[in-house]
PDB file of N, CA, C and O in Angstrom:
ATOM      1  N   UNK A   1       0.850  -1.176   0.000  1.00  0.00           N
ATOM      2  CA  UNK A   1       0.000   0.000   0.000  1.00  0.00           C
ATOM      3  C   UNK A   1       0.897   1.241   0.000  1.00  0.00           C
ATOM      4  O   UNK A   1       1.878   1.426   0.719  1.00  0.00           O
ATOM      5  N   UNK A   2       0.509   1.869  -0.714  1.00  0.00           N
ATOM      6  CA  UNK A   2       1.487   3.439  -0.909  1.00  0.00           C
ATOM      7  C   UNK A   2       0.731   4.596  -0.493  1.00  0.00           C
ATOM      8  O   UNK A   2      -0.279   5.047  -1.034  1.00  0.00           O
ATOM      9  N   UNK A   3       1.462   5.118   0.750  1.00  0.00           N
ATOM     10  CA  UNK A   3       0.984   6.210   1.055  1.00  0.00           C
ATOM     11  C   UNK A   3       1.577   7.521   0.722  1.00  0.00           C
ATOM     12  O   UNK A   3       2.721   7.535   0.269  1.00  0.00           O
ATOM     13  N   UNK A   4       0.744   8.937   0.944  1.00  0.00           N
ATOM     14  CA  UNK A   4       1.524  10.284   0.405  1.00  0.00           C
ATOM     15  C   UNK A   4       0.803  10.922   1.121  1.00  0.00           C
ATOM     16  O   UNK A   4      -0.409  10.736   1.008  1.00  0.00           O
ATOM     17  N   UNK A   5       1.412  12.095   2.306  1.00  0.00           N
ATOM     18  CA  UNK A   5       0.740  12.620   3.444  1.00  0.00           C
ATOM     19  C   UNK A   5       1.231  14.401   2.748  1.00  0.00           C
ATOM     20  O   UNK A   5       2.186  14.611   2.000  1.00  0.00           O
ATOM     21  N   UNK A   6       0.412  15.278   3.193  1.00  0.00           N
ATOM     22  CA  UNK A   6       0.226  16.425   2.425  1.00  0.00           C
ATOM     23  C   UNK A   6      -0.296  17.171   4.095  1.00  0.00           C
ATOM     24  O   UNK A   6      -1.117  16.815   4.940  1.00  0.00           O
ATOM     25  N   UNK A   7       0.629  18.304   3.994  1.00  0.00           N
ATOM     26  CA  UNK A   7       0.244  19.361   5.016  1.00  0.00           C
ATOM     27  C   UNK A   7      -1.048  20.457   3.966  1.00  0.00           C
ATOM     28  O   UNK A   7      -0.843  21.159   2.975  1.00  0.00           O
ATOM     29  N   UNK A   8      -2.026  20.243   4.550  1.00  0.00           N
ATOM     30  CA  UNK A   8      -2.795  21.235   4.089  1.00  0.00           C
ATOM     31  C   UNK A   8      -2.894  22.715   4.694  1.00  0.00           C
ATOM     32  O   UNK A   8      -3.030  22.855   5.909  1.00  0.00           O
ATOM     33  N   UNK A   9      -2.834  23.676   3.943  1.00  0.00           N
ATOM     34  CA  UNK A   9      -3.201  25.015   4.264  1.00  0.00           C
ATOM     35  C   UNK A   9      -4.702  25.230   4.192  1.00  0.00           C
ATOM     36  O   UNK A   9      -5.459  25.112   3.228  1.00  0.00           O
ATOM     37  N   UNK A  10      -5.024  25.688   5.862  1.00  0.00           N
ATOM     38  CA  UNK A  10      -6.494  25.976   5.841  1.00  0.00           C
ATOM     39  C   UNK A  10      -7.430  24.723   6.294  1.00  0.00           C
ATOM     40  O   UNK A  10      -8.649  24.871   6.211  1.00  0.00           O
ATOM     41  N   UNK A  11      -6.963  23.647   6.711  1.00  0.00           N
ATOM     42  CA  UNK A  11      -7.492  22.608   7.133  1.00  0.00           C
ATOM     43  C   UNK A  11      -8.109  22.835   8.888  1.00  0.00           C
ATOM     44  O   UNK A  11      -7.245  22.855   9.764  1.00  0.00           O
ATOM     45  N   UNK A  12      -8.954  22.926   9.123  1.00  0.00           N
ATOM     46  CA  UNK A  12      -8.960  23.186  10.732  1.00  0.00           C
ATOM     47  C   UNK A  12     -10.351  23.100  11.490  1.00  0.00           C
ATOM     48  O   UNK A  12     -10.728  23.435  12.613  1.00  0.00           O
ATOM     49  N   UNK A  13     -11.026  22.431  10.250  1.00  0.00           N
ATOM     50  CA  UNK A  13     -12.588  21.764  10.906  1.00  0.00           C
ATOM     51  C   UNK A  13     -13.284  21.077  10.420  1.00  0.00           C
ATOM     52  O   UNK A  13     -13.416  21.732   9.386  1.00  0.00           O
ATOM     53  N   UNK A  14     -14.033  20.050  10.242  1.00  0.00           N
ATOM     54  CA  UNK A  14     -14.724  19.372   9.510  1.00  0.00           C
ATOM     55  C   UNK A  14     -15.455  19.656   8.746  1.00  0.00           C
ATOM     56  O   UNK A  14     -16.326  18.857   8.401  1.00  0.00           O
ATOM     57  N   UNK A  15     -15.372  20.702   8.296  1.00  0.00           N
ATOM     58  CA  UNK A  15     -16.376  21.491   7.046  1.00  0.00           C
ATOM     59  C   UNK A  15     -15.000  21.235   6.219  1.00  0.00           C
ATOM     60  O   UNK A  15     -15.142  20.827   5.066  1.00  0.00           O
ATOM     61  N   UNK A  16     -14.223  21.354   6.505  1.00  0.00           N
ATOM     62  CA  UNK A  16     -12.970  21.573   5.163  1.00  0.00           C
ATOM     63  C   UNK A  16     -12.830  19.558   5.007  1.00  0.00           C
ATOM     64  O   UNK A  16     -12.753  18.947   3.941  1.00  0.00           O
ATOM     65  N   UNK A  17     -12.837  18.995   6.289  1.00  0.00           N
ATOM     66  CA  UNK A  17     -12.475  17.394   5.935  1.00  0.00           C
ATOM     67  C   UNK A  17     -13.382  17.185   4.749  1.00  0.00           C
ATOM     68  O   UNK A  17     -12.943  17.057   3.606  1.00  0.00           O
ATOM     69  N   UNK A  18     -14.471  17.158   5.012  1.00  0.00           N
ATOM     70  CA  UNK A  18     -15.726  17.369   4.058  1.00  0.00           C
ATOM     71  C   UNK A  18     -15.594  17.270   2.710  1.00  0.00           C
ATOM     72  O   UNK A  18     -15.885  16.335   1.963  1.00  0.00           O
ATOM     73  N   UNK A  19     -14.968  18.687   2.402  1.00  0.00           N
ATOM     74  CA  UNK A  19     -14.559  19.127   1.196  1.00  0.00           C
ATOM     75  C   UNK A  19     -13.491  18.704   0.642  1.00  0.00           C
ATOM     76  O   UNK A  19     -13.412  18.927  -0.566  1.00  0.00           O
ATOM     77  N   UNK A  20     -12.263  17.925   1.345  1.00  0.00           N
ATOM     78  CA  UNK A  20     -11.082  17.736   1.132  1.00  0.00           C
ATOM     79  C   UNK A  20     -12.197  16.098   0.284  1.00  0.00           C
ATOM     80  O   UNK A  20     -12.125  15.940  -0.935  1.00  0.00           O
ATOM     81  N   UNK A  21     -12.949  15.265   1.024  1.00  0.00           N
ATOM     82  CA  UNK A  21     -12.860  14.245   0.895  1.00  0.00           C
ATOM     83  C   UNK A  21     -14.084  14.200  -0.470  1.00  0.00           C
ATOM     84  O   UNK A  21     -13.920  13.308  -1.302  1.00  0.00           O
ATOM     85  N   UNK A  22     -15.152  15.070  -0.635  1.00  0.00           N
ATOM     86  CA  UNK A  22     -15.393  15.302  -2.498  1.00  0.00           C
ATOM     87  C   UNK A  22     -14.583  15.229  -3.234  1.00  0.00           C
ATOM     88  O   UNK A  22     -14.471  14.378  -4.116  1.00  0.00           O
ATOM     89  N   UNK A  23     -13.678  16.363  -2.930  1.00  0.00           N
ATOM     90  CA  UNK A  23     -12.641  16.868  -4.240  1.00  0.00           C
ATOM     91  C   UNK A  23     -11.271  16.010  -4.125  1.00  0.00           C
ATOM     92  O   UNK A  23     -10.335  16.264  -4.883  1.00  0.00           O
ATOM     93  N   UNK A  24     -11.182  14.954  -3.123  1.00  0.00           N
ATOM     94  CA  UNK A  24      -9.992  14.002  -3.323  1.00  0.00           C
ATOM     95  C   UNK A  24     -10.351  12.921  -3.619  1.00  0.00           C
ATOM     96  O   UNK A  24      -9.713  12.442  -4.557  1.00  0.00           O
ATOM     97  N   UNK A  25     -11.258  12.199  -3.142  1.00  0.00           N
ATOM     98  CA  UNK A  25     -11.512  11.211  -2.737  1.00  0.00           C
ATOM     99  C   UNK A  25     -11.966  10.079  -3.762  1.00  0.00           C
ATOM    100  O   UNK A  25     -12.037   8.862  -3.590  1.00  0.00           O
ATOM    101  N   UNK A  26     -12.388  11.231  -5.424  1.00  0.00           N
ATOM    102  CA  UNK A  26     -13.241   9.946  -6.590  1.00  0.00           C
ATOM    103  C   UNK A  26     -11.444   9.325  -7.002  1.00  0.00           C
ATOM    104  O   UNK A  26     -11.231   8.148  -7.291  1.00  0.00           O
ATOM    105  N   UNK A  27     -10.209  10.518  -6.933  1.00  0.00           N
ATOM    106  CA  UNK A  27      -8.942  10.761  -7.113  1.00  0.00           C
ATOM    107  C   UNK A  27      -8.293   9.309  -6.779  1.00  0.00           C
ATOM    108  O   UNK A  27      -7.524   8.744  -7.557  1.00  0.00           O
ATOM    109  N   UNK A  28      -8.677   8.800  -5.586  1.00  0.00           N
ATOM    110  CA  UNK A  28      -7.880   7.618  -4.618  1.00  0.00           C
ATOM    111  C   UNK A  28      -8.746   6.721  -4.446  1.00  0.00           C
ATOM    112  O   UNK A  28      -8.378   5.848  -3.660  1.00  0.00           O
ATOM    113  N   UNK A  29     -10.005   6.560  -4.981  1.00  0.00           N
ATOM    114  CA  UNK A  29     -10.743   5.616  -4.755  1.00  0.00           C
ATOM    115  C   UNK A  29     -11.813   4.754  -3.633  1.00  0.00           C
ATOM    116  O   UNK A  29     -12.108   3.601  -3.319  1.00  0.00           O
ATOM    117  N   UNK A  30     -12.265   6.671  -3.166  1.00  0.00           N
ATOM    118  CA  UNK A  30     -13.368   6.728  -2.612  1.00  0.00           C
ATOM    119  C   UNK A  30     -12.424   7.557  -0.872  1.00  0.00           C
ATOM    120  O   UNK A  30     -11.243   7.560  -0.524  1.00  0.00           O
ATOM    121  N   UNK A  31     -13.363   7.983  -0.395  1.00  0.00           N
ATOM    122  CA  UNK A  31     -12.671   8.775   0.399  1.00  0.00           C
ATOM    123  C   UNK A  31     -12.528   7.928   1.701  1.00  0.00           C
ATOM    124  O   UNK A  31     -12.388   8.671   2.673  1.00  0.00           O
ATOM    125  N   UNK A  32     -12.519   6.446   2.059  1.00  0.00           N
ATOM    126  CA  UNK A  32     -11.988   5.986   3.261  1.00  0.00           C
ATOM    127  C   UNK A  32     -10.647   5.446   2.799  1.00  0.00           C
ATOM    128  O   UNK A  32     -10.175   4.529   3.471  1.00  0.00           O
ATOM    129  N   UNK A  33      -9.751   6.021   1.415  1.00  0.00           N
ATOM    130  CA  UNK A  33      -8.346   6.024   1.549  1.00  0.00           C
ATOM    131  C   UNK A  33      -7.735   7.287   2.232  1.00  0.00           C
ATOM    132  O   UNK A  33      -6.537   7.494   2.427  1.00  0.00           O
ATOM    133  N   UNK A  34      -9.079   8.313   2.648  1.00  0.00           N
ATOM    134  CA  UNK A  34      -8.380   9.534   3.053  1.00  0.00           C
ATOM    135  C   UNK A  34      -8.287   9.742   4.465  1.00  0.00           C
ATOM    136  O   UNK A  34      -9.420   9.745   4.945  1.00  0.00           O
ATOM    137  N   UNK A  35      -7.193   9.956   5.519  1.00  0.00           N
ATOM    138  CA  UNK A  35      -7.211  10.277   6.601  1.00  0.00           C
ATOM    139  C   UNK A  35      -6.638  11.369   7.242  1.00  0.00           C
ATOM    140  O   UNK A  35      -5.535  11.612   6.754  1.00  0.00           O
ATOM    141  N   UNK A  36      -6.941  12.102   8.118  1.00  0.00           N
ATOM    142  CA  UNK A  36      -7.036  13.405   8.154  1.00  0.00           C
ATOM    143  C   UNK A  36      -6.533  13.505   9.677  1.00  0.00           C
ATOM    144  O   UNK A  36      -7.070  12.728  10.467  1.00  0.00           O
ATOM    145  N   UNK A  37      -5.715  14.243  10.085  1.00  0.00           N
ATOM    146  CA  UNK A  37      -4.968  15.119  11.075  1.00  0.00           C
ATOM    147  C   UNK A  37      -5.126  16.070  11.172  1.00  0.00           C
ATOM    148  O   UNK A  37      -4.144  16.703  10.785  1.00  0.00           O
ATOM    149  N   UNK A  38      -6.571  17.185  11.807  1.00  0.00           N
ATOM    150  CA  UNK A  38      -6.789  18.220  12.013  1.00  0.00           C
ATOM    151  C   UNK A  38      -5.911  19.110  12.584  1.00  0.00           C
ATOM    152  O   UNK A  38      -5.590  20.248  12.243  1.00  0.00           O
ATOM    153  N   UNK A  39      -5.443  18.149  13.862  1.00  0.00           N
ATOM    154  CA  UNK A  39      -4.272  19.315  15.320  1.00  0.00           C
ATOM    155  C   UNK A  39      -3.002  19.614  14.103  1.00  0.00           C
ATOM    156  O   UNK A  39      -2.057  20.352  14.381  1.00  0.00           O
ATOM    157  N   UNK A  40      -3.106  19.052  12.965  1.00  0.00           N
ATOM    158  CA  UNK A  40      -1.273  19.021  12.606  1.00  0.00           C
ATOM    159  C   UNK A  40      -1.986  19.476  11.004  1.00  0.00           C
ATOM    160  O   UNK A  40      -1.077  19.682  10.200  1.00  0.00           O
ATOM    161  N   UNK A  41      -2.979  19.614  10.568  1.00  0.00           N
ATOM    162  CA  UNK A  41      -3.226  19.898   9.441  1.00  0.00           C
ATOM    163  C   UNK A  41      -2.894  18.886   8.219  1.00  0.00           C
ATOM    164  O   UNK A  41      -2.664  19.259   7.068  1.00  0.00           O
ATOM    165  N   UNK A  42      -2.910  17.536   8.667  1.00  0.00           N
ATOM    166  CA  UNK A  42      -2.361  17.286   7.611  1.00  0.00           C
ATOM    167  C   UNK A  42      -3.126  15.868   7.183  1.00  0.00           C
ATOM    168  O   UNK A  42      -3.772  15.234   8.017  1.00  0.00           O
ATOM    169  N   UNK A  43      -3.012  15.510   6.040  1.00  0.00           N
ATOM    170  CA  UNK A  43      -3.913  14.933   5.378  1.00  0.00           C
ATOM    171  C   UNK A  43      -3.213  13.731   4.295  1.00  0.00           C
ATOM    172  O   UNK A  43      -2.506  13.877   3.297  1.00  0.00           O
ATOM    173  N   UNK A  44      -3.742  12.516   4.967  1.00  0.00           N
ATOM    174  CA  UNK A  44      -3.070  10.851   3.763  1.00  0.00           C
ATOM    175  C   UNK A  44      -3.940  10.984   3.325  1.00  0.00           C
ATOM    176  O   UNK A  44      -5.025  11.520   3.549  1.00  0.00           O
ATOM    177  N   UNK A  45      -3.163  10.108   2.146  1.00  0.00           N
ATOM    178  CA  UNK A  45      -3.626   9.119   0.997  1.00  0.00           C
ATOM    179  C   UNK A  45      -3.019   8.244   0.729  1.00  0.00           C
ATOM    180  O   UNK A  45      -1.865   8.412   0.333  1.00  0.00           O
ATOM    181  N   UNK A  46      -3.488   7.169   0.827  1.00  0.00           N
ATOM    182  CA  UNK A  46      -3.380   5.647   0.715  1.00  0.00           C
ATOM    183  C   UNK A  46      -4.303   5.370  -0.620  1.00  0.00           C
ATOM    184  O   UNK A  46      -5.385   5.860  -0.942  1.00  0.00           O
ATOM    185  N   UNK A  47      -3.368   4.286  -1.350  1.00  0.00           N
ATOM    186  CA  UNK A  47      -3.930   3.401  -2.670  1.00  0.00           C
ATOM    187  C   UNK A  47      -3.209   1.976  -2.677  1.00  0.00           C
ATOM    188  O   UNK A  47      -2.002   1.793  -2.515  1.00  0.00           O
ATOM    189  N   UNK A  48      -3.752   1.435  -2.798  1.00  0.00           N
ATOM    190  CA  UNK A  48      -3.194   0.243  -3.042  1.00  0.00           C
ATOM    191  C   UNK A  48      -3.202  -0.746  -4.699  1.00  0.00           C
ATOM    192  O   UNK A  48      -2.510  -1.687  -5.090  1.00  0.00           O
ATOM    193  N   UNK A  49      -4.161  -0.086  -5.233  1.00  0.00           N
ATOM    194  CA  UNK A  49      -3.999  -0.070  -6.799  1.00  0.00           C
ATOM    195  C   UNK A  49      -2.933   0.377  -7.621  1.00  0.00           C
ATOM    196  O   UNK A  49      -1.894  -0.205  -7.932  1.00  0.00           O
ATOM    197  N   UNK A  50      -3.465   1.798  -8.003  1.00  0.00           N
ATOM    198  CA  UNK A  50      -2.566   2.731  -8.576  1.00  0.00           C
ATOM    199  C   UNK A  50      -1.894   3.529  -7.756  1.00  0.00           C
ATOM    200  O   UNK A  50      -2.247   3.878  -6.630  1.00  0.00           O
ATOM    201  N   UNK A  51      -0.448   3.958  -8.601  1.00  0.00           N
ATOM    202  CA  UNK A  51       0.259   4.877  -8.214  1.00  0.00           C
ATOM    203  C   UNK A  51      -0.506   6.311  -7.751  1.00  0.00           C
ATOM    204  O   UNK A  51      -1.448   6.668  -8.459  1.00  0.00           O
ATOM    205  N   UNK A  52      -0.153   7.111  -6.639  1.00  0.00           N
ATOM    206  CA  UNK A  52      -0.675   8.104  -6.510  1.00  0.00           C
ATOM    207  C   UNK A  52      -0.128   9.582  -7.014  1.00  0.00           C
ATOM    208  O   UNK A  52       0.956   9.936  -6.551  1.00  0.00           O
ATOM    209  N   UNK A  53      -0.634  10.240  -7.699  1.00  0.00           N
ATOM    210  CA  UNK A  53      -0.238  11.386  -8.630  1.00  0.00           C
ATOM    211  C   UNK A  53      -0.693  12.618  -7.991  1.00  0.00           C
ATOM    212  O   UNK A  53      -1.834  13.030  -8.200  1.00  0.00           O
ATOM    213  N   UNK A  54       0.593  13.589  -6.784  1.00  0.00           N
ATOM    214  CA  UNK A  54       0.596  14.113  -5.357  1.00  0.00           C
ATOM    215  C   UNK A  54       0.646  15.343  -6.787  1.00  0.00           C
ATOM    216  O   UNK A  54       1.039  16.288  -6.103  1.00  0.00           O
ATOM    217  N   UNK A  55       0.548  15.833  -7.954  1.00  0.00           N
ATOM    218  CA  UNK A  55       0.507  17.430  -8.575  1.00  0.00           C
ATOM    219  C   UNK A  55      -1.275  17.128  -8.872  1.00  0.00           C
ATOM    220  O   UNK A  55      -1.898  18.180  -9.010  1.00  0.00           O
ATOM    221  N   UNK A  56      -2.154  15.801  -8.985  1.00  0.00           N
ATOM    222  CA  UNK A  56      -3.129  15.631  -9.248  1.00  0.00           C
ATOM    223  C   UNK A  56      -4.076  16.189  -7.637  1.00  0.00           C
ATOM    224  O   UNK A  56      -4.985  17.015  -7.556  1.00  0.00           O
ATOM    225  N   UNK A  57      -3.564  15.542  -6.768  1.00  0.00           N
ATOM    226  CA  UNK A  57      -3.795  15.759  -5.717  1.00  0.00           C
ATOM    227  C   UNK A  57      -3.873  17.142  -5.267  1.00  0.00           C
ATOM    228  O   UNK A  57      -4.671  17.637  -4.470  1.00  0.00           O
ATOM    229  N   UNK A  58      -2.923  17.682  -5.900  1.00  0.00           N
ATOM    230  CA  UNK A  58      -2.708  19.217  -5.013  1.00  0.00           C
ATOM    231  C   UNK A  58      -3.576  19.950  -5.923  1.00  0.00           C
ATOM    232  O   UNK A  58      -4.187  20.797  -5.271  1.00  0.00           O
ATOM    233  N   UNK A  59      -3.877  19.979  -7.116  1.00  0.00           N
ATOM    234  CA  UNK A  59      -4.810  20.567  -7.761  1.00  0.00           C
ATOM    235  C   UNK A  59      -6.352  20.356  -7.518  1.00  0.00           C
ATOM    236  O   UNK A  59      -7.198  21.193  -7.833  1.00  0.00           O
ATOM    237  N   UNK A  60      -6.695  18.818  -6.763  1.00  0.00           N
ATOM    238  CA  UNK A  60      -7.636  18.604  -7.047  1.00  0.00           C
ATOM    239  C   UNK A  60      -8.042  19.719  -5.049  1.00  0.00           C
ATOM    240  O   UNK A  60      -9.093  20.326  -4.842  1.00  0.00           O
ATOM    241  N   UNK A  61      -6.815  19.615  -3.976  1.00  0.00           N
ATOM    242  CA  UNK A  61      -7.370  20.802  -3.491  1.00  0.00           C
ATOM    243  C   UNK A  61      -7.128  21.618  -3.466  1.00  0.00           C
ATOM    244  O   UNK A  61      -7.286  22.163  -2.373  1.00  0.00           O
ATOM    245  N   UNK A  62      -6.578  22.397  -4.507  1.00  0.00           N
ATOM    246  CA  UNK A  62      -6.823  23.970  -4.835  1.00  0.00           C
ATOM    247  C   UNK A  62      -8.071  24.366  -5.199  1.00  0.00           C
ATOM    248  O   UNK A  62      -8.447  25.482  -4.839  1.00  0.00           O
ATOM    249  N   UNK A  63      -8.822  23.638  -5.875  1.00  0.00           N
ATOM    250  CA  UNK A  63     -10.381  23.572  -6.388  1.00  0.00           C
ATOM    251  C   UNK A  63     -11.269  23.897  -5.126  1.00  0.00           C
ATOM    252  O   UNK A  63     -12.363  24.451  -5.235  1.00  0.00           O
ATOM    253  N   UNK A  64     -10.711  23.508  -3.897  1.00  0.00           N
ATOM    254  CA  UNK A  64     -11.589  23.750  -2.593  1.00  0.00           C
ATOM    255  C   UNK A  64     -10.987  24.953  -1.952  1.00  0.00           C
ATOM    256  O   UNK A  64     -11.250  24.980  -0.750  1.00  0.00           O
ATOM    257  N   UNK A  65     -10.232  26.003  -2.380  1.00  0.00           N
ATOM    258  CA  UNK A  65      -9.579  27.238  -1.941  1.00  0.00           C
ATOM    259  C   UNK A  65      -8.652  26.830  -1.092  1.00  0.00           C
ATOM    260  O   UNK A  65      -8.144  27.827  -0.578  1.00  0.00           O
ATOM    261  N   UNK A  66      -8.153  25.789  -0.666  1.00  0.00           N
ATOM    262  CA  UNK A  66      -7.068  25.124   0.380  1.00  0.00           C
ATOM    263  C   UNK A  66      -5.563  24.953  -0.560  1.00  0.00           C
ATOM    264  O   UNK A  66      -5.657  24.832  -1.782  1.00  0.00           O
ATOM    265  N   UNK A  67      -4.356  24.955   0.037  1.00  0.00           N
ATOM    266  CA  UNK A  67      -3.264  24.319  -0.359  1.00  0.00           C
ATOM    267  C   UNK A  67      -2.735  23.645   0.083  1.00  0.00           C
ATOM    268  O   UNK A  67      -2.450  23.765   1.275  1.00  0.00           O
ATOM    269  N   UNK A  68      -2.200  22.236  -0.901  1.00  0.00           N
ATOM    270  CA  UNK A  68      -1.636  21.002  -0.721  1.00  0.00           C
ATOM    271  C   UNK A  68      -0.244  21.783  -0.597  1.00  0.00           C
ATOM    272  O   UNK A  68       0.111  22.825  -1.147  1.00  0.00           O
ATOM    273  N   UNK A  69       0.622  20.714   0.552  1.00  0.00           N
ATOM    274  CA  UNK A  69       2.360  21.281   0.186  1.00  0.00           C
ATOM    275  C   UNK A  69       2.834  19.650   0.836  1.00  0.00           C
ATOM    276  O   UNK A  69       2.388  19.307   1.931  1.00  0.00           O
ATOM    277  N   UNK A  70       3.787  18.702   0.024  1.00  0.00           N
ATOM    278  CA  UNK A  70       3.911  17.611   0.704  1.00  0.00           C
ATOM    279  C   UNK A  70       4.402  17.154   1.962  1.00  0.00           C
ATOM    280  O   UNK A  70       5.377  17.765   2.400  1.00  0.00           O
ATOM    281  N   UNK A  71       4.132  16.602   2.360  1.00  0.00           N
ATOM    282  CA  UNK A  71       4.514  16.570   4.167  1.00  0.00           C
ATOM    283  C   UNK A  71       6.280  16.159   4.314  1.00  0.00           C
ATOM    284  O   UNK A  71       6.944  16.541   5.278  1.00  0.00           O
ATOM    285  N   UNK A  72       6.610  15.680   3.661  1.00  0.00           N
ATOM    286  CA  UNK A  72       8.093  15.703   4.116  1.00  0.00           C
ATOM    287  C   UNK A  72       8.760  16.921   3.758  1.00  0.00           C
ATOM    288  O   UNK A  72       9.771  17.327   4.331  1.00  0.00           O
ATOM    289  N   UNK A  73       8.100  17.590   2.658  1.00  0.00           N
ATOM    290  CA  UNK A  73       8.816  19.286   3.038  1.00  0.00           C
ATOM    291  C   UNK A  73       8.799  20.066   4.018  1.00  0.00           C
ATOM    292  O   UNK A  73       9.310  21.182   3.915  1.00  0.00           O
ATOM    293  N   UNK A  74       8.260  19.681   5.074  1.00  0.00           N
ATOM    294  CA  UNK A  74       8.063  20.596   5.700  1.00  0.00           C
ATOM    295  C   UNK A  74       8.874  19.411   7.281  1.00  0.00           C
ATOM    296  O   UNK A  74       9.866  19.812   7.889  1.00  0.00           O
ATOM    297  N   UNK A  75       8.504  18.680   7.471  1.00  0.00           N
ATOM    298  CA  UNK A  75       9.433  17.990   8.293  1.00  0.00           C
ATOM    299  C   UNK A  75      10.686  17.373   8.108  1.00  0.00           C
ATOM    300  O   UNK A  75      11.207  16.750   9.033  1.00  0.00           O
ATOM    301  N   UNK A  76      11.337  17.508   6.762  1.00  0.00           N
ATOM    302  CA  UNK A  76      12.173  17.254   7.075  1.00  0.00           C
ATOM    303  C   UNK A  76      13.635  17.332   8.063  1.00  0.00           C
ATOM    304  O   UNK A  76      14.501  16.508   8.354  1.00  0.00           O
ATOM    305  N   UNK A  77      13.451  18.444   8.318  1.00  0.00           N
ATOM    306  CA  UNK A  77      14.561  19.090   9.221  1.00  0.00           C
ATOM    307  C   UNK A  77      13.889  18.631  10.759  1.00  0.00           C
ATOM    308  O   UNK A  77      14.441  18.985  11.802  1.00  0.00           O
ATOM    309  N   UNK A  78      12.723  17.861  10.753  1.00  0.00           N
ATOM    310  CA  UNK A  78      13.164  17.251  12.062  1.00  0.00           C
ATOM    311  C   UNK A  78      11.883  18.433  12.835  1.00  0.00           C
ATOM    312  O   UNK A  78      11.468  17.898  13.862  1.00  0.00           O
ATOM    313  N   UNK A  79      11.511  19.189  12.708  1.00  0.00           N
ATOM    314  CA  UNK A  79      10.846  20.275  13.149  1.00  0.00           C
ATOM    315  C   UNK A  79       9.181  20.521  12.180  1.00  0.00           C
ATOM    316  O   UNK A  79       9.325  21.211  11.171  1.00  0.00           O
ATOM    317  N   UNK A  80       7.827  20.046  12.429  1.00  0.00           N
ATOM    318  CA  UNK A  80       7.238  20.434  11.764  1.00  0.00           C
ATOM    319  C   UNK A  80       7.106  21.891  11.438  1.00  0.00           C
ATOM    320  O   UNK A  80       7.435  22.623  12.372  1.00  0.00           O
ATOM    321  N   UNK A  81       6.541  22.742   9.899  1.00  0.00           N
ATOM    322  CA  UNK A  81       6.026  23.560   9.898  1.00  0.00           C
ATOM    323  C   UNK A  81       4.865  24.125  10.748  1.00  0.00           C
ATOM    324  O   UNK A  81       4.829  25.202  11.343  1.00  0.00           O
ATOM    325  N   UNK A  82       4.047  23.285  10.684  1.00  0.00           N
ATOM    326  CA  UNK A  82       3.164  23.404  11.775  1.00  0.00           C
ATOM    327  C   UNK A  82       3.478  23.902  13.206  1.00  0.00           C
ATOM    328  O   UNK A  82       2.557  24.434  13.824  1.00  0.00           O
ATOM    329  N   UNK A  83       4.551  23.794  13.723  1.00  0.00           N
ATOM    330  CA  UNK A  83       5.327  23.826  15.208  1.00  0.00           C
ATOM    331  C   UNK A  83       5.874  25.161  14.879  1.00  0.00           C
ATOM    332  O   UNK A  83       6.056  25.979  15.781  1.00  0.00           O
ATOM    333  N   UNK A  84       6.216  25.502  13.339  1.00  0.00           N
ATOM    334  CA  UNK A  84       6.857  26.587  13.322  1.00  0.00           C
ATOM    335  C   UNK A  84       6.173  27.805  13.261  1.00  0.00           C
ATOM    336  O   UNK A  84       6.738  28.872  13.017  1.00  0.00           O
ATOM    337  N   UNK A  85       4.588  27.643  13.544  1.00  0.00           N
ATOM    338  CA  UNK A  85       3.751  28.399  13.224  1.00  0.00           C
ATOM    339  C   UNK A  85       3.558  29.174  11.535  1.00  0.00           C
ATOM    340  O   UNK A  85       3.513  30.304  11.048  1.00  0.00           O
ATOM    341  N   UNK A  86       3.493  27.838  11.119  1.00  0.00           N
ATOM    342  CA  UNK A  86       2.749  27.811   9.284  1.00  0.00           C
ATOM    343  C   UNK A  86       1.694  29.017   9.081  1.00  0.00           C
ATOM    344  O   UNK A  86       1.124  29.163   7.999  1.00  0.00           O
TER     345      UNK A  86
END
């Protein structure tokens, strides 16, 4: 199973999970591949079919006024963005 975790901008209540999981979810093959981290903003996807296509992804939530940015950019140094006040 291949996962790809995405810090979302603007994620911070279940009105946006909501929306994340319309506009992602026909993407990955129904939205209980999608799981969601409100306190940390951040948002999987799991497939176990197909490869997952993370510029498809980020477009499909720009369509919901939110931005995708991939989660190891921002942790890599060991320090979330999130912690850094994103």
């Amino acid at each position: 199973m291949k996962q790809v975790a995405f810090l979302i901008k603007g994620l911070d209540c279940g009105d946006e999970v909501a929306l994340l999981k319309r506009a992602v979810g026909p993407l990955v093959g129904g939205e209980l591949n999608l799981d969601f981290d409100l306190l940390n903003s951040k948002m999987t996807v799991r497939s176990t079919a197909a490869e997952i296509d993370p510029e498809s992804i980020r477009a499909a939530v720009a369509t919901t006024g939110m931005t995708a940015f991939p989660w190891k950019d921002f942790c890599a140094a060991g320090v979330c963005a999130v912690q850094e006040n994103f």
